[in-house]
DRENTINU-325630 format. One record per residue (C-alpha): residue in three letters; chain; x, y, z. Coordinates in Angstrom, 3 decimals. Layout:
R   resn   chain          X          Y          Z
R    ALA       A          X          Y          Z
...
REM end
This chain:
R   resn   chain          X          Y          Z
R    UNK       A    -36.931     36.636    -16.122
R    UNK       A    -36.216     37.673    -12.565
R    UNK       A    -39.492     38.965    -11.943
R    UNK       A    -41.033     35.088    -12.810
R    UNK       A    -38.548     33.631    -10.319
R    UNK       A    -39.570     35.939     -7.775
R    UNK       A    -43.689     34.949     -8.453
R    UNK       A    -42.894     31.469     -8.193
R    UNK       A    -41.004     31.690     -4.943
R    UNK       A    -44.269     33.692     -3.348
R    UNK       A    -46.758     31.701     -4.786
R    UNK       A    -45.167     28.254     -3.518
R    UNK       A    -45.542     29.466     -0.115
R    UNK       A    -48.939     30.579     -0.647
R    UNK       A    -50.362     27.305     -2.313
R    UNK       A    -48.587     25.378      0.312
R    UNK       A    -49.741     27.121      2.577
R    UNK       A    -53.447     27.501      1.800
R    UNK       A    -53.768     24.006      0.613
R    UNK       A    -52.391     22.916      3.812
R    UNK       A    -55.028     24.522      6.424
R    UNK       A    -57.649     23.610      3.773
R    UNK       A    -56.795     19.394      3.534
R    UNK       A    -58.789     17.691      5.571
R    UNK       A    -56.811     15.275      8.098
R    UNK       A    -53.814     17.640      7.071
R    UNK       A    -51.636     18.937     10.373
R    UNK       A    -49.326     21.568      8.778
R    UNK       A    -47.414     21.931     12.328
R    UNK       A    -46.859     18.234     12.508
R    UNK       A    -46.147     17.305      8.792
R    UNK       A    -43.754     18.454      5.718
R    UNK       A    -44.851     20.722      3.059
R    UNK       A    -44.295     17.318      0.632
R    UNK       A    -46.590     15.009      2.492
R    UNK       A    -49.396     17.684      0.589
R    UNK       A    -48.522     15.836     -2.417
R    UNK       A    -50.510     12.726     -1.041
R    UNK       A    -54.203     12.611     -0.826
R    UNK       A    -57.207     13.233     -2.852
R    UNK       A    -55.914     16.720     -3.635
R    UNK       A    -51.991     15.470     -3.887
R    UNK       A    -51.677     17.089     -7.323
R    UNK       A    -51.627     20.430     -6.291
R    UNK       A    -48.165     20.149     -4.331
R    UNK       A    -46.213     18.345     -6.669
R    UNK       A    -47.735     20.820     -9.319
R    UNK       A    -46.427     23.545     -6.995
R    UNK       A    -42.736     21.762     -6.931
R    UNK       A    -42.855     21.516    -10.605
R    UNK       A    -44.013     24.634    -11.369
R    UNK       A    -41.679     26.673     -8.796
R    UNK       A    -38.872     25.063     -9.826
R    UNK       A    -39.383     26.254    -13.187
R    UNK       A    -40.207     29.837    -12.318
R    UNK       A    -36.702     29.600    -10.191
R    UNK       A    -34.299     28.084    -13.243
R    UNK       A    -36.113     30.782    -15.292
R    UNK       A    -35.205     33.543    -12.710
R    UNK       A    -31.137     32.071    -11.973
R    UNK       A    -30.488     32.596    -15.410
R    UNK       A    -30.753     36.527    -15.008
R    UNK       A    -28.385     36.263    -12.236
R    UNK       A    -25.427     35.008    -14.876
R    UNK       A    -24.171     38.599    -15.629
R    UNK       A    -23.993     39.040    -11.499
R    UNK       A    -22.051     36.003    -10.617
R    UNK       A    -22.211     32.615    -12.547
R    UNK       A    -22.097     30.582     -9.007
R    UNK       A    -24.652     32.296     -7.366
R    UNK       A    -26.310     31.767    -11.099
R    UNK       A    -25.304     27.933    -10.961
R    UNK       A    -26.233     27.351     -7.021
R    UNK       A    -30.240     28.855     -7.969
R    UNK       A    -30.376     26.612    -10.957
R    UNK       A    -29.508     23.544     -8.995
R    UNK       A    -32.120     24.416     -6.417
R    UNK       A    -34.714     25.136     -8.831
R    UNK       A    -33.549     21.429    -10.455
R    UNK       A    -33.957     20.123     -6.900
R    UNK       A    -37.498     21.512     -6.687
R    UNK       A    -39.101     19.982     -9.677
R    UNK       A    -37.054     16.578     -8.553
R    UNK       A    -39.130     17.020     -5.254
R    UNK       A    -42.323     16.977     -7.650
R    UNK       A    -41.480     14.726    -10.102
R    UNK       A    -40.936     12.123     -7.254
R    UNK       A    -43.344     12.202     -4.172
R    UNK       A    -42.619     10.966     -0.842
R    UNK       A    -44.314      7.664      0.742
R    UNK       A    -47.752      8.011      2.987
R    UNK       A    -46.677      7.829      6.722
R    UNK       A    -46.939      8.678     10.087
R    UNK       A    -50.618      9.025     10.092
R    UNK       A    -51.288     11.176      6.739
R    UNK       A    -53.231     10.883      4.301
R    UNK       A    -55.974      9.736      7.003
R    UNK       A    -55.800      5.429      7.400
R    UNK       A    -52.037      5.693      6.887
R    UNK       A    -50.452      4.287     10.097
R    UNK       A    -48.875      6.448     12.484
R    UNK       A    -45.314      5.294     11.955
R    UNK       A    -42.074      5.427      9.902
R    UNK       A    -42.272      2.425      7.499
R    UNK       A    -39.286      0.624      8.055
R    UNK       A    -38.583      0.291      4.025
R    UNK       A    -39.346      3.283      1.477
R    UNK       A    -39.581      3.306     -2.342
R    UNK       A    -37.638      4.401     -4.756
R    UNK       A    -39.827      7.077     -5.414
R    UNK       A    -39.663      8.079     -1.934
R    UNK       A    -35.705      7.462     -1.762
R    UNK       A    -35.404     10.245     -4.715
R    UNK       A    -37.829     12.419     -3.184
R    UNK       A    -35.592     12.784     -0.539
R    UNK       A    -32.334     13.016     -2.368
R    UNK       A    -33.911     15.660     -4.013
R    UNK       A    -35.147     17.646     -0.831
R    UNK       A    -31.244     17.291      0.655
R    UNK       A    -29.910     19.396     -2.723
R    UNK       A    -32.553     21.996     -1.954
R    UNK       A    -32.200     22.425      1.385
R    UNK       A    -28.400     22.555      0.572
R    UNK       A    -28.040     24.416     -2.652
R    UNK       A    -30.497     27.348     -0.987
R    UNK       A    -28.101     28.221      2.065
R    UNK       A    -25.152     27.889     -0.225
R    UNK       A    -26.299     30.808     -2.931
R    UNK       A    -27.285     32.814     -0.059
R    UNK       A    -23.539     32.164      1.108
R    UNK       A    -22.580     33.018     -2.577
R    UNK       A    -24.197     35.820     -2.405
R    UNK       A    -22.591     37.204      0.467
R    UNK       A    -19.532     36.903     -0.855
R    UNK       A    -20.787     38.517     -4.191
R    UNK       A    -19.571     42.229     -3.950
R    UNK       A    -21.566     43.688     -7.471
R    UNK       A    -24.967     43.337     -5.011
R    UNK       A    -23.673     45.998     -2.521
R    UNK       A    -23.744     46.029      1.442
R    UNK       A    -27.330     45.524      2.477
R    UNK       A    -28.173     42.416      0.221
R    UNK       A    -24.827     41.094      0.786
R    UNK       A    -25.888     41.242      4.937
R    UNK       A    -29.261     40.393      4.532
R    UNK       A    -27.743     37.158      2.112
R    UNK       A    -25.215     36.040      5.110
R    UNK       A    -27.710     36.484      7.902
R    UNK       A    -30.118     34.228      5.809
R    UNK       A    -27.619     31.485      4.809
R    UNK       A    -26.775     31.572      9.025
R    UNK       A    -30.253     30.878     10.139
R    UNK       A    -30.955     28.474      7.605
R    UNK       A    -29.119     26.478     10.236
R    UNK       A    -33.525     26.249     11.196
R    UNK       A    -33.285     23.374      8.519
R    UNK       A    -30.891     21.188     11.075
R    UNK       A    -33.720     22.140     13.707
R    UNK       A    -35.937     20.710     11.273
R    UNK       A    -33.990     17.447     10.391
R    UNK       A    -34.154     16.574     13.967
R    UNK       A    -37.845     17.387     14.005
R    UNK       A    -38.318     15.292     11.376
R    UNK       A    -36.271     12.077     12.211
R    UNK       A    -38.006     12.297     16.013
R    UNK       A    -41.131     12.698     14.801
R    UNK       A    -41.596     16.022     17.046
R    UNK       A    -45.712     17.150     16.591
R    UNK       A    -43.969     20.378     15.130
R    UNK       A    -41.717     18.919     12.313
R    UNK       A    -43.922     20.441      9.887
R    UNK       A    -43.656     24.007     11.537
R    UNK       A    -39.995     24.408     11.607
R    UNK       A    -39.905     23.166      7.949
R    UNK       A    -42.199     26.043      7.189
R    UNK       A    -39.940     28.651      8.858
R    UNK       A    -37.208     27.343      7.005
R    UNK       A    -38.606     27.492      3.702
R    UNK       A    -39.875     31.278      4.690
R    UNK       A    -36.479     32.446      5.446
R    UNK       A    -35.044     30.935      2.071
R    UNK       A    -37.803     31.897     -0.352
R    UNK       A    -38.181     35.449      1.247
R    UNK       A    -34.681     35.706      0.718
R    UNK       A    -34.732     34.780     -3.250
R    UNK       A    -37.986     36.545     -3.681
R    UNK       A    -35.525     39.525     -2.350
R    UNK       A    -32.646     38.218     -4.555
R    UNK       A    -34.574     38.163     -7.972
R    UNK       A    -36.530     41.224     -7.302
R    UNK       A    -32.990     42.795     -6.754
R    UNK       A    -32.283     41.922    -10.034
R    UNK       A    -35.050     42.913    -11.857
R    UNK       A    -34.272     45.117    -15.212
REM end
């Protein structure tokens, strides 16, 4: 089971990452990984969400018999993830191409969720890395490699300013973000493989 959470954590950053120097009109330094989900092609990242997700509930419930919190903490990220397909964000700030090149003042539900949803994952990720830290049955070097990764996920506070200013690299500290927390359960589920 570990082995499919640790596919779907590679292959998310793969898709999202071909797919995004591959959209036309598509700036993956400027804009988030979910603004792929609009477009002519916006199936593939909410697809991606859906299917991660999956692949990541499948993998947390390995990690049970290691600790039930860090267990709990993956689930509710993987959760979060297929949330963050289920319920794309608006159009805005100039993508897909003919959107205007602002923040609409009002959102949609749709949009509202999207975000709810992206808040748990960029929350529940740091905190199972912190979980795992704390967990002693995965010895010394995960443990340090855990804590270092739930400390710079402090990038995703870099990338919430980004965001709400609009900076012309929003999209790039988003992607280092996500790198350091998928790497790290890619590491955390291969661990655990039986």
């Amino acid at each position: 089971m570990t082995s499919i959470g640790a596919v779907a954590a590679v292959v998310f950053v793969v898709v999202f990452t071909v797919d995004g120097w591959t959209r036309p009109g598509y700036g993956p330094v400027r804009r988030p990984v979910s603004a792929l989900a609009l477009g002519s092609r916006g199936w593939i990242q909410p697809a991606n969400f859906v299917v991660c997700g999956a692949g990541v509930c499948a993998g947390a419930l390995a990690l049970v018999s290691t600790s039930w919190p860090l267990s709990t903490a993956v689930e509710v990220f993987g959760v979060a993830l297929v949330a963050s397909g289920v319920f794309p964000m608006d159009a805005m700030r100039g993508y897909p191409p003919g959107t205007p090149d602002n923040t609409p003042e009002h959102y949609s539900r749709r949009h509202r969720l999207h975000d709810h949803a992206g808040a748990v994952v960029f929350v529940s990720l740091p905190a199972a890395a912190a979980i795992a830290a704390l967990t002693p049955a995965l010895g010394v070097p995960s443990r340090t490699y855990s804590a270092v990764t739930a400390g710079v996920f402090a990038l995703f506070v870099v990338f919430g300013r980004a965001w709400e200013d609009d900076s012309p690299r929003a999209g790039l500290w988003q992607r280092l973000t996500i790198l350091v927390g998928w790497a790290w359960l890619a590491h955390l589920f291969v661990l655990h493989q039986h």
